[in-house]
N, C-alpha and C positions, 0 to 999 in steps of 0.2 A: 504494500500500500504506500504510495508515494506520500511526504513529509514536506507539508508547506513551511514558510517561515514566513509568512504576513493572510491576512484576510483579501489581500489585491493578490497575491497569487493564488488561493482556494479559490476568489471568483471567478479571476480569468480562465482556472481547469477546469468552475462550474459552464463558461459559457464556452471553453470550446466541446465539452460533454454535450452540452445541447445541443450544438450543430452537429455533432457525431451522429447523433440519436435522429435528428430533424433527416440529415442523409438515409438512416437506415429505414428512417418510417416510409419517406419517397420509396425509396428502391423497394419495397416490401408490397407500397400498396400499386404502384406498377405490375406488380410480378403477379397478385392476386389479379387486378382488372384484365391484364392478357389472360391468365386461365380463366376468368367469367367470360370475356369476350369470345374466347375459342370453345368454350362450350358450347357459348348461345348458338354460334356458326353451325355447329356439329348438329344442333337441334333444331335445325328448321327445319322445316316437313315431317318431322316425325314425331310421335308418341312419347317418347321418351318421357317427359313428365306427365304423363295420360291426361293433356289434354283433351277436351271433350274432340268429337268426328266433328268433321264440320258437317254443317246443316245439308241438309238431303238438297235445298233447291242451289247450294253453291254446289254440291259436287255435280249435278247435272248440268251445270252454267261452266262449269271445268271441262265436262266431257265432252260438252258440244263443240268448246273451244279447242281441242284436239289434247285434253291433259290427260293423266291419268285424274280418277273422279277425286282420289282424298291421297 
């Protein structure tokens, strides 16, 4: 554990700590929003969260349109 010899040196270690910490928070909540992002990606068109079917008159508005219905 490092040994200050004033209160100006404890605060200057308190506030470059904070910027440390303020870096690790960025780079963390980055890291989470790209795996939320690449999920959602991974999750469109599918079930995966059991969303409900979509409604009988879209998947017929689908098919007519050349899609698959759902």
């Amino acid at each position: 554990m490092p040994k200050f010899s004033s209160f100006a040196g404890l605060g200057a270690a308190f506030v470059a700590l904070a910027e440390e910490l303020h870096h690790h928070k960025l780079a963390a909540m980055e890291k989470a929003c790209t795996i939320l992002e690449d999920d959602a990606k991974d999750a469109i068109g599918t079930y995966r969260y059991k969303w409900p079917q979509l409604a009988e008159s879209t998947q017929e508005e689908r098919a007519r349109l050349g899609y698959a219905p759902n």
